[in-house]
C-alpha positions in Angstrom: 0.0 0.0 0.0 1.5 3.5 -0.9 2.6 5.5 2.4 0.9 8.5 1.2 -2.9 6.7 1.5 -1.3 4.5 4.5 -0.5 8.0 6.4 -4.3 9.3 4.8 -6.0 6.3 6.7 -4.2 6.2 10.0 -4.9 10.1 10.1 -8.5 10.1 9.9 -8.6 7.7 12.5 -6.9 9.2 14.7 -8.8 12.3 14.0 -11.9 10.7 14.5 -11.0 9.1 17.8 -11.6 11.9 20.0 -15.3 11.9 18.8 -16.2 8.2 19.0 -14.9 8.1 22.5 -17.2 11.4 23.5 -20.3 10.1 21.4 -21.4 8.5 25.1 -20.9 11.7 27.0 -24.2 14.0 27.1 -24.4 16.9 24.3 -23.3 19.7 27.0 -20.5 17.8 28.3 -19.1 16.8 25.1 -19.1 20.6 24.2 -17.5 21.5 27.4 -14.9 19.0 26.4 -14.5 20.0 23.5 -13.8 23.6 24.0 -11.3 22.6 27.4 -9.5 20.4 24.4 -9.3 23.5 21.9 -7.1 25.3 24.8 -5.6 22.6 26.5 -3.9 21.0 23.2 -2.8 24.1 22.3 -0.4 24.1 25.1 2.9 22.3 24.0 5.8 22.3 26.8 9.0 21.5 25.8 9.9 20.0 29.1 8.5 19.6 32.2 10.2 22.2 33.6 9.4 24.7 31.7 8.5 28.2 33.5 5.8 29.0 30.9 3.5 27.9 28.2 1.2 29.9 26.5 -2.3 28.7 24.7 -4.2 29.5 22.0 -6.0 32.4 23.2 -3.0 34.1 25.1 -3.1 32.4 28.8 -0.1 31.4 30.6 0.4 28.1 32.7 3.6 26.0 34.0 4.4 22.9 32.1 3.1 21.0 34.8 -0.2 22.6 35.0 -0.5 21.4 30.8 0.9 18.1 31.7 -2.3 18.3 34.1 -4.6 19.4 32.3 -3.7 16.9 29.5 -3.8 14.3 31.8 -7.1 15.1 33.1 -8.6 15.2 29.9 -7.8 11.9 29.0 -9.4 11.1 31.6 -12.5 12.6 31.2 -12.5 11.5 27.7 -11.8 7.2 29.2 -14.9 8.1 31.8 -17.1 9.2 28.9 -16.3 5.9 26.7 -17.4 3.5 29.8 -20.5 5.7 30.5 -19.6 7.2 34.2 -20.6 11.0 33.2 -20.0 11.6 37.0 -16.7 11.0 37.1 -16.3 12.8 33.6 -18.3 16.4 34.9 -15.9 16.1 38.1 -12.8 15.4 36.2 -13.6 18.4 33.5 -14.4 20.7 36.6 -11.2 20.8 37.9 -9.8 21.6 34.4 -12.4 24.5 33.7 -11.5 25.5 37.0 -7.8 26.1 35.9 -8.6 27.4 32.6 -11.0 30.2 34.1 -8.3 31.5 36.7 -5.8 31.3 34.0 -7.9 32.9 31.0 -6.3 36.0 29.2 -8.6 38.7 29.5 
């Protein structure tokens, strides 16, 4: 198989990963996700060290607190794919939490 359709495929599915594993999370949740995602990947530390990190829309976090976040979502996103929304809404809070007192005004 030619790389170029080989690199196509394994794209899309990894693009459309994300999605199938929030399809089980309510409508409002999913959208809360997804907008936390939007900021959170954004973020890209170089190490874990790092003083500061800055996201999409201007705030400023430590590498740790992106490590975190990331962390969190996946999280959120596993507890969405076996159906415990609980666990998901309290997982997410914490990371809205953090985005809020971080959020570039």
């Amino acid at each position: 198989m030619n790389r170029t359709v080989l690199f196509a495929l394994a794209s899309t599915y990894l693009l459309a990963l994300p999605s199938l594993s929030q399809a089980s999370c309510a409508p409002q949740l999913s959208e809360q996700l997804t907008g936390a995602q939007r900021i959170v990947d954004s973020l890209r530390p170089d190490k874990p060290g790092q003083m500061r990190v800055f996201a999409s829309d201007g705030s400023e976090y430590t590498a740790a607190e992106a490590l975190w976040m990331k962390g969190q979502l996946r999280s959120v996103t596993r507890a969405c794919a076996q159906g415990d929304e609980t666990s998901a809404t309290s997982t997410l809070g914490g990371v809205t939490e953090l985005l809020k007192a971080h959020h570039a005004s």
